[in-house]
C-alpha positions as CSV (number, residue, x, y, z in Angstrom):
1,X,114.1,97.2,108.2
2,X,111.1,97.7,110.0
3,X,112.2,100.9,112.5
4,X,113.7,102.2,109.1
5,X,110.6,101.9,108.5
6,X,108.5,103.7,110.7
7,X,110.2,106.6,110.2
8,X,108.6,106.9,106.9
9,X,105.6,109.6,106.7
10,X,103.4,106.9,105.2
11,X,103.4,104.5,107.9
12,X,103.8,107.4,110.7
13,X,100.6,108.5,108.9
14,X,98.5,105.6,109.2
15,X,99.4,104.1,112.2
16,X,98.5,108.1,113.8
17,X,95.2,107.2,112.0
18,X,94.7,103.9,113.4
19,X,95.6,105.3,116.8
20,X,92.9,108.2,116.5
21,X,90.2,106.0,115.4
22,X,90.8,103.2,118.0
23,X,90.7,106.1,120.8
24,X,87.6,108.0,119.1
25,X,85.8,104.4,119.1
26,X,86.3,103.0,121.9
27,X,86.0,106.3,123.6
28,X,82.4,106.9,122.2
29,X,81.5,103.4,123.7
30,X,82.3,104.2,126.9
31,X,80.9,107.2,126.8
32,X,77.8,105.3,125.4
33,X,78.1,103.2,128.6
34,X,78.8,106.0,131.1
35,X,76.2,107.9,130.6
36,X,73.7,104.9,130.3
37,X,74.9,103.9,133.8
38,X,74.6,107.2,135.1
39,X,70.5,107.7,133.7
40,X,70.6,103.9,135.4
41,X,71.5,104.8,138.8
42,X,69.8,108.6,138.8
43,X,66.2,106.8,137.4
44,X,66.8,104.7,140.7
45,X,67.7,107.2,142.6
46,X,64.1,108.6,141.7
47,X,62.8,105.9,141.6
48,X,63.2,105.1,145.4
49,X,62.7,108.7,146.8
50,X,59.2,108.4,144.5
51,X,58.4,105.1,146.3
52,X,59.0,106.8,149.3
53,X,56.7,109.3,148.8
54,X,54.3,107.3,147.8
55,X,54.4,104.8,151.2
56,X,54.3,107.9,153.0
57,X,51.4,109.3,151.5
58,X,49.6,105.7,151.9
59,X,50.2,105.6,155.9
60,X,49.5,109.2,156.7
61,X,46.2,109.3,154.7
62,X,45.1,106.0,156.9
63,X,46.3,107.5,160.1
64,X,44.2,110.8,159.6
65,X,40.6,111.0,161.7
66,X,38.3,112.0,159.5
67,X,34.9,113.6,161.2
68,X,32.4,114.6,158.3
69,X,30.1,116.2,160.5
70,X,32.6,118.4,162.3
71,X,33.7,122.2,161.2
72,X,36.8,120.7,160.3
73,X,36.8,117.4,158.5
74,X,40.3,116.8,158.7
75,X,41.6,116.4,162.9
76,X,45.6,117.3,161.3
77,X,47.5,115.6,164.4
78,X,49.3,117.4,166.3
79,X,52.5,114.7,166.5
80,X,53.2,111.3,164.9
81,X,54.4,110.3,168.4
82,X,51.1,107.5,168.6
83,X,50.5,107.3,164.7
84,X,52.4,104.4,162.8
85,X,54.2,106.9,160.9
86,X,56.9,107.7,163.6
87,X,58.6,111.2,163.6
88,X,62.0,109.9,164.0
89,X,61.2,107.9,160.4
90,X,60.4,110.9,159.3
91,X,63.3,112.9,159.9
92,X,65.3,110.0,158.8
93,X,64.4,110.6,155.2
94,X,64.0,114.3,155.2
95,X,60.0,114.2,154.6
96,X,58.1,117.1,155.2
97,X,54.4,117.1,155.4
98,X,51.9,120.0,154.8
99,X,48.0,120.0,155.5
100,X,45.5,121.8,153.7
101,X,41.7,122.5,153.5
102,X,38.8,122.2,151.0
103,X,39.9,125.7,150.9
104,X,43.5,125.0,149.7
105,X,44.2,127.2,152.7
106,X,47.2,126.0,155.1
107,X,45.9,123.9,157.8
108,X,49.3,121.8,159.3
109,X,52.9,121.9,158.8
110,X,56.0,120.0,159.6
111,X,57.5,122.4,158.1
112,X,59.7,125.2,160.2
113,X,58.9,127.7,157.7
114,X,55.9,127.9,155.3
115,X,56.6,127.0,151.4
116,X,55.0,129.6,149.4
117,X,54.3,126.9,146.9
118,X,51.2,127.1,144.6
119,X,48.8,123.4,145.5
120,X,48.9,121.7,142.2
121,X,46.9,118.3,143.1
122,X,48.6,115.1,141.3
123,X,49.3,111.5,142.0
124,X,52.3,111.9,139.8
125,X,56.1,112.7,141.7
126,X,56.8,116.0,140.7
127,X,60.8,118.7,141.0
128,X,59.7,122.3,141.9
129,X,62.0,124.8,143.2
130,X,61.3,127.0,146.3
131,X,61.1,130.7,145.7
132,X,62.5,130.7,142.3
133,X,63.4,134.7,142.4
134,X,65.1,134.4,145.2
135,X,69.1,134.0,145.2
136,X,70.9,130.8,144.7
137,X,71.4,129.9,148.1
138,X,67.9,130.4,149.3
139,X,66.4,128.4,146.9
140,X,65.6,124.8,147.6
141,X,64.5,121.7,145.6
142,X,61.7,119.6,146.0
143,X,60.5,116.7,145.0
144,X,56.4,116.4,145.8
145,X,53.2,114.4,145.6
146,X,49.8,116.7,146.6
147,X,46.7,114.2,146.9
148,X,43.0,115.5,146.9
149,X,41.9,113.9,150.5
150,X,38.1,113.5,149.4
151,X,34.8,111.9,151.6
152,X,31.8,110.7,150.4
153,X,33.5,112.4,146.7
154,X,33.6,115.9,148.5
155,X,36.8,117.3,148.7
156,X,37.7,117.8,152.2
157,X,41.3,118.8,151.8
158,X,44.7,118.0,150.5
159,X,48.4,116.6,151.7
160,X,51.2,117.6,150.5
161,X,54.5,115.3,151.1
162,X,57.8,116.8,150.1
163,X,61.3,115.2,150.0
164,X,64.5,117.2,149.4
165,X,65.8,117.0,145.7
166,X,69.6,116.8,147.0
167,X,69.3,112.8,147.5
168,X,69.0,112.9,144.2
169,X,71.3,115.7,143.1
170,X,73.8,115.0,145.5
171,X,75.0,111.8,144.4
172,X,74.6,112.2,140.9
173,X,77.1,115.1,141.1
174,X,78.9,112.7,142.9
175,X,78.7,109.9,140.4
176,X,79.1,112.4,137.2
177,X,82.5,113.7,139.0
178,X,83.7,110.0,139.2
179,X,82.8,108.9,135.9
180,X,84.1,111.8,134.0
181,X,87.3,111.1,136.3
182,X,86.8,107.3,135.2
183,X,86.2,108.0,131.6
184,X,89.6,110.8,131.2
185,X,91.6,108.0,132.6
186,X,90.2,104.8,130.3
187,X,90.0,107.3,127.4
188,X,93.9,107.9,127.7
189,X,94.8,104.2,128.9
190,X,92.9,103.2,125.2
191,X,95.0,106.2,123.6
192,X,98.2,104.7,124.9
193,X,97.0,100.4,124.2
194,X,95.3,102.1,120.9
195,X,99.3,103.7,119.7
196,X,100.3,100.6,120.7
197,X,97.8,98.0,119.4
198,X,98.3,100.2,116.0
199,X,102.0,99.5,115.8
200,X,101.3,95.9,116.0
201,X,99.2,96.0,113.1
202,X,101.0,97.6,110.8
203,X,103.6,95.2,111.5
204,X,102.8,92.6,109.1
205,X,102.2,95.9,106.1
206,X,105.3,97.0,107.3
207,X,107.3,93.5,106.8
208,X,105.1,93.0,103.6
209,X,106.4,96.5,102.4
210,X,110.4,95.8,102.9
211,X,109.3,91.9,100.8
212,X,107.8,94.1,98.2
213,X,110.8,96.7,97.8
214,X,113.4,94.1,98.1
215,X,111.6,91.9,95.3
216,X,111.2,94.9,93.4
217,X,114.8,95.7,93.8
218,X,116.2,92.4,93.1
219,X,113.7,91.9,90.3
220,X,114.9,94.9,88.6
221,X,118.5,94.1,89.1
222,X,117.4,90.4,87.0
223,X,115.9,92.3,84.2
224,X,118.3,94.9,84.3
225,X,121.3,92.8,83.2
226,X,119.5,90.9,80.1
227,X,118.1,94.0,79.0
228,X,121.6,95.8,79.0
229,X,122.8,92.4,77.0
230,X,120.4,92.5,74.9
231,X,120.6,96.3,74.1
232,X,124.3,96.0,73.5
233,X,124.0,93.4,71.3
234,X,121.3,94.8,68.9
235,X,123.6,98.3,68.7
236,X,126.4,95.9,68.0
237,X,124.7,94.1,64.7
238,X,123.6,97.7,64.0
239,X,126.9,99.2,63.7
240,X,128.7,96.2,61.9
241,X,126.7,94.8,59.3
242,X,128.4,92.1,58.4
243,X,125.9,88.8,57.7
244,X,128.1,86.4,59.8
245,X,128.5,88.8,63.0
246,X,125.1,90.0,62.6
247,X,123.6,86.3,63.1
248,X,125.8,85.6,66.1
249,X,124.3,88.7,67.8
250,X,121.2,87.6,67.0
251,X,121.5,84.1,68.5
252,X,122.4,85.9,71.7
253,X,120.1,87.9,71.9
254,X,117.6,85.1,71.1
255,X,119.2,83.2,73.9
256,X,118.7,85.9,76.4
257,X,115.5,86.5,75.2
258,X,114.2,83.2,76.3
259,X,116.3,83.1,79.7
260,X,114.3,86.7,80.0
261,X,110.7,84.9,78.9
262,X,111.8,82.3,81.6
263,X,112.3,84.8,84.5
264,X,108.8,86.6,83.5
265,X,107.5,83.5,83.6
266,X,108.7,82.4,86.9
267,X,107.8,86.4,88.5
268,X,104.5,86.0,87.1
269,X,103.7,82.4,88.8
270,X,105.1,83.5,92.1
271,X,102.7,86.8,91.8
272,X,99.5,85.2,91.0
273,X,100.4,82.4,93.8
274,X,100.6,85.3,96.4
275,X,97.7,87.0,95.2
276,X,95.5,83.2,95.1
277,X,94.3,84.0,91.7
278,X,95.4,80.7,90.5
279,X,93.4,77.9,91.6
280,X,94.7,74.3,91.6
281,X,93.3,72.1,88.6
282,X,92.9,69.0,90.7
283,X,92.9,65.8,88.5
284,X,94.3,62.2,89.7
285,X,97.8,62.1,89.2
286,X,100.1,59.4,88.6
287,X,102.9,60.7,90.8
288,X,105.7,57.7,89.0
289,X,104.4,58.9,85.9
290,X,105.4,62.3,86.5
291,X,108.9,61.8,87.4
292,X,109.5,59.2,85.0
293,X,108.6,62.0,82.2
294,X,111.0,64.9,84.0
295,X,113.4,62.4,84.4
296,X,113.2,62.0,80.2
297,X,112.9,65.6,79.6
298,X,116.1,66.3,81.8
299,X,118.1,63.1,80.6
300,X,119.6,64.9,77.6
301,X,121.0,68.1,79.6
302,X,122.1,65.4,82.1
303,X,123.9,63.3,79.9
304,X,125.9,66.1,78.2
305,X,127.4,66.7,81.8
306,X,127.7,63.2,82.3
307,X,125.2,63.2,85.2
308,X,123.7,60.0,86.1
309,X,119.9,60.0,86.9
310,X,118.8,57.3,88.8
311,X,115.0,56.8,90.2
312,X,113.9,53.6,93.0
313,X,110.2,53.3,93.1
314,X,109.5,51.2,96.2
315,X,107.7,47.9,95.4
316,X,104.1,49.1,96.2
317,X,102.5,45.1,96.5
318,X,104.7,45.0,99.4
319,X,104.0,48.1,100.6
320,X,99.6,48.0,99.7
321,X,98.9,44.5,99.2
322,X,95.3,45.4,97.6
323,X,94.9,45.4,94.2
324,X,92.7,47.8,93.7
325,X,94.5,50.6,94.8
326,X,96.3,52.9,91.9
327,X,99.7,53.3,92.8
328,X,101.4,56.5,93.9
329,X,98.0,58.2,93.0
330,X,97.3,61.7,94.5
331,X,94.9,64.8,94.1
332,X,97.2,67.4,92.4
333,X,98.1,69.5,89.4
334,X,99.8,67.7,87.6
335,X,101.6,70.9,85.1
336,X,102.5,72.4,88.7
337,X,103.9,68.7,89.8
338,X,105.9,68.3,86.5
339,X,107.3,71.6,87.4
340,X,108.1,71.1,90.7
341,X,110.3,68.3,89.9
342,X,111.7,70.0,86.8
343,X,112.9,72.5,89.3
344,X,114.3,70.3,91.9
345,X,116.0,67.9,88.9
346,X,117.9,70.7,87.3
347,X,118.9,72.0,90.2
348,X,120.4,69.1,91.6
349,X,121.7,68.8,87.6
350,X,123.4,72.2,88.0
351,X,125.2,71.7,91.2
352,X,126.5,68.4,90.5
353,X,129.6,67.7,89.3
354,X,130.3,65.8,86.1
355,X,130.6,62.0,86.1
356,X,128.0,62.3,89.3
357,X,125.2,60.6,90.3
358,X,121.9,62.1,91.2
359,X,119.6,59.4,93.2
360,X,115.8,60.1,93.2
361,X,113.5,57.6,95.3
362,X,109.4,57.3,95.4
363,X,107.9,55.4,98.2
364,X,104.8,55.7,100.2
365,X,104.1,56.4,103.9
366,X,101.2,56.1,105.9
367,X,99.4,59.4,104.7
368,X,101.6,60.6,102.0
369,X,104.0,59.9,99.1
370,X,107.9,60.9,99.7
371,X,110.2,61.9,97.0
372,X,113.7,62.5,97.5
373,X,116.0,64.0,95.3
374,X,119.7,63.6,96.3
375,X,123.0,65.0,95.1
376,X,126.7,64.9,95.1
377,X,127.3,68.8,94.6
378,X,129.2,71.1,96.8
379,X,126.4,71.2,99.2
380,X,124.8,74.2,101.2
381,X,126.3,76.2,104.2
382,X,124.3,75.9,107.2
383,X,124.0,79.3,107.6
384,X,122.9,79.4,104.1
385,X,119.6,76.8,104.7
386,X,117.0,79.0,106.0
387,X,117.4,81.2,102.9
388,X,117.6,78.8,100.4
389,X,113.6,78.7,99.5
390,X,114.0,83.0,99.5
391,X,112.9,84.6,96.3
392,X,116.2,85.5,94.0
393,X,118.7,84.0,96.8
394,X,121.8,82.2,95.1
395,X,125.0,81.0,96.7
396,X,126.8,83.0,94.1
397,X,125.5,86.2,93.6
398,X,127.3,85.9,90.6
399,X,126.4,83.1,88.5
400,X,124.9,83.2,85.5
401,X,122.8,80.1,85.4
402,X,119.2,80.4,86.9
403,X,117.3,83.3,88.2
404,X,117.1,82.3,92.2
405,X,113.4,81.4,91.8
406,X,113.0,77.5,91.3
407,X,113.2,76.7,94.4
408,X,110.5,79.4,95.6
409,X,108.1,78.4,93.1
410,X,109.0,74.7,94.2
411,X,108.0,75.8,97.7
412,X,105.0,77.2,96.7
413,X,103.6,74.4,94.7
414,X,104.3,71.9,97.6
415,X,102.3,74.1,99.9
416,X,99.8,74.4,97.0
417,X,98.9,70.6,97.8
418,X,99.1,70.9,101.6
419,X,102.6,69.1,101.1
420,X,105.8,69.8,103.1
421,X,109.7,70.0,101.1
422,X,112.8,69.7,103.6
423,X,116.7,70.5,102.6
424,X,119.8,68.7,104.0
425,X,123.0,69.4,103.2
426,X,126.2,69.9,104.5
427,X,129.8,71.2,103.2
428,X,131.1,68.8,101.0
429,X,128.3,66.2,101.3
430,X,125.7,66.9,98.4
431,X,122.0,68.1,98.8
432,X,119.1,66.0,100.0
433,X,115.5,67.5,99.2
434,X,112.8,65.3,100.8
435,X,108.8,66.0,99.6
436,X,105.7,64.5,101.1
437,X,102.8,65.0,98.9
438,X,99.2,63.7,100.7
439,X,98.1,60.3,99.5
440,X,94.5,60.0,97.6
441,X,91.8,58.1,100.1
């Protein structure tokens, strides 16, 4: 049923929705966390070619001689061969150095060619580019510190350290390229685990659709045939107006008016358990009590089949020796109790055959009460068992007697009180229903 299914637009529909939005969310979250991991590693990318132009600024301004009194203030070195700044550390990194005067004119270079870079003093890293109106290629990027070199708080002159921008760029190209690459392959891994991770989900809508159309289906065959009957029957008293023929018709359809009420009755409980709109009037029950007054309400039907009803209550001063204790007391409703034994009494009344015994015993075990209910019908087919608590399932399609629902709504109430109802049977060898309610602390 449920690749029939799939097939249908609906579903097709909303598990391509479910698919899309799974994709387009998780998608946007790693997105979210690409590109935060990429600002992360550029920042520190920047962040350590600033420190580094920073240190470097901080030693070469120490190692410069400074003579105030001399036409030049500023003795530029000629090499950092005897200056703790060693060239080799310098080419290591890239730096460039550049020396100017109080004059901001172009003292001392590092540099092979001269940057025609206007002196913008700041303490604060900052990106230029190299001859901006020149062509790509002969353009270069920069990242720069100028300090104002001052003595006595005269200006004297400035220094310029530079550090190519490409340490920077270079890698985060790098690191773009490989996330993008990262994030097209996760994006369509989640696409594929999102189509599939969809299908899952609408698995249980999909199995709760083919319950809903086969209840829908066999409920409308139920009310179908009474309907029919009782159509047929009123157009029958219509056309023969006869007193005598008219009253019989209206007995019948009386009769199946009621069986009708009855399988409303038993749709409508089965609905509001399913949708929980029914909560359990919990009340100390008398669980003896209740079976004794099934067991009257059921004696008459039982006796005009010559049906036998027998109930053993276990001696419960052997069983609880305090007095104090009520017993065969639980927590329950007692209206849905009474029905769930009404259910499982006529049932076993309906399946047994006539001069036949039906044996019911109440005793007590260590957390609950058991109740079982036993026959000397026909009994069940094994391969019939795992169906038997199914909504409209009968072992003869057609027979008139019952509607296929007792023994769901008997289910249901059991589970109602956190209970548990068991079937045995076998071929020849009656029906055995066993129900453990929870004793009352």
């Amino acid at each position: 049923m449920g690749n029939v299914l799939t097939q249908l637009p609906l579903f097709q529909a909303t598990q391509r929705r479910l698919a899309i939005w799974y994709t387009l969310v998780t998608g946007l979250l790693l997105l979210i966390f690409a590109t935060g991991f990429f600002l992360y590693v550029r920042g520190t990318l920047i962040e350590r070619v600033d420190d580094t132009l920073n240190h470097v600024v901080e030693v070469v301004s120490r190692s410069l001689i400074i003579s105030p009194d001399a036409p030049e203030p500023i003795n530029w070195p000629v090499s950092f061969d005897r200056n703790p700044l060693a060239t080799a550390a310098l080419e290591e990194d890239h730096i460039d150095l550049e020396g100017f005067n109080a004059a901001g004119e172009l003292a001392w270079s590092t540099l092979g060619d001269v940057l025609e870079i206007p002196l913008r003093p700041s303490r604060n890293p900052v990106t230029i580019i190299t001859n901006p109106l020149a062509p790509p290629e002969s353009r270069h990027w920069l990242r720069q510190i100028t300090v104002t070199l001052r003595q006595k708080n005269q200006v004297i002159g400035y220094l310029r350290v530079s550090h190519p921008w490409f340490e920077v760029t270079r890698p985060s190209q790098e690191l773009l390229v490989d996330l993008s690459l990262g994030l097209g392959a996760m994006v369509g891994l989640v696409a594929a685990s999102g189509w599939f991770l969809s299908r899952l989900a609408m698995e249980p809508i999909w199995e709760s659709y083919a319950y809903l159309k086969q209840f829908t289906a066999d409920a409308s065959h139920e009310l179908r045939n009474p309907i029919a009957l009782i159509q047929t029957n009123v157009q029958v008293a219509l056309a023969d107006p006869h007193p005598d023929r008219q009253a019989q018709q209206l007995q019948a359809v009386e009769r199946i008016t009621r069986r009708l009420g009855r399988l409303v009755d038993d749709l409508l409980f089965l609905a509001r358990q399913d949708s929980g709109i029914v909560p359990l009037r919990l009340q100390l029950c008398a669980l003896d009590g209740i079976l004794m007054t099934v067991i009257g309400e059921q004696e008459i039907i039982a006796q005009a089949r010559q049906i036998t009803l027998d109930l053993e209550i276990a001696d419960m001063e052997a069983l609880n020796p305090n007095p104090n204790d009520e017993p065969f007391t639980l927590q329950g409703d007692e209206d849905q109790l009474l029905r769930l034994f009404t259910n499982l009494i006529s049932n076993a009344i309906v399946h047994s055959p006539p001069s036949g015994c039906i044996q019911m015993q109440l005793t007590q075990e260590a957390q609950s009460y058991r109740v079982t209910i036993q026959d000397q019908g026909p009994g069940i087919p094994s391969e019939s068992l795992p169906r038997i608590f199914d909504r409209f399932f009968r072992l003869k399609p057609t027979q008139s007697e019952g509607t296929g629902l007792g023994l769901a709504i008997a289910q249901a109430i059991v589970h109602n009180h956190q209970g548990k109802i068991q079937v045995k049977s076998g071929i020849n060898q009656g029906t055995t229903f066993t129900v453990s309610l929870p004793r009352t602390n």
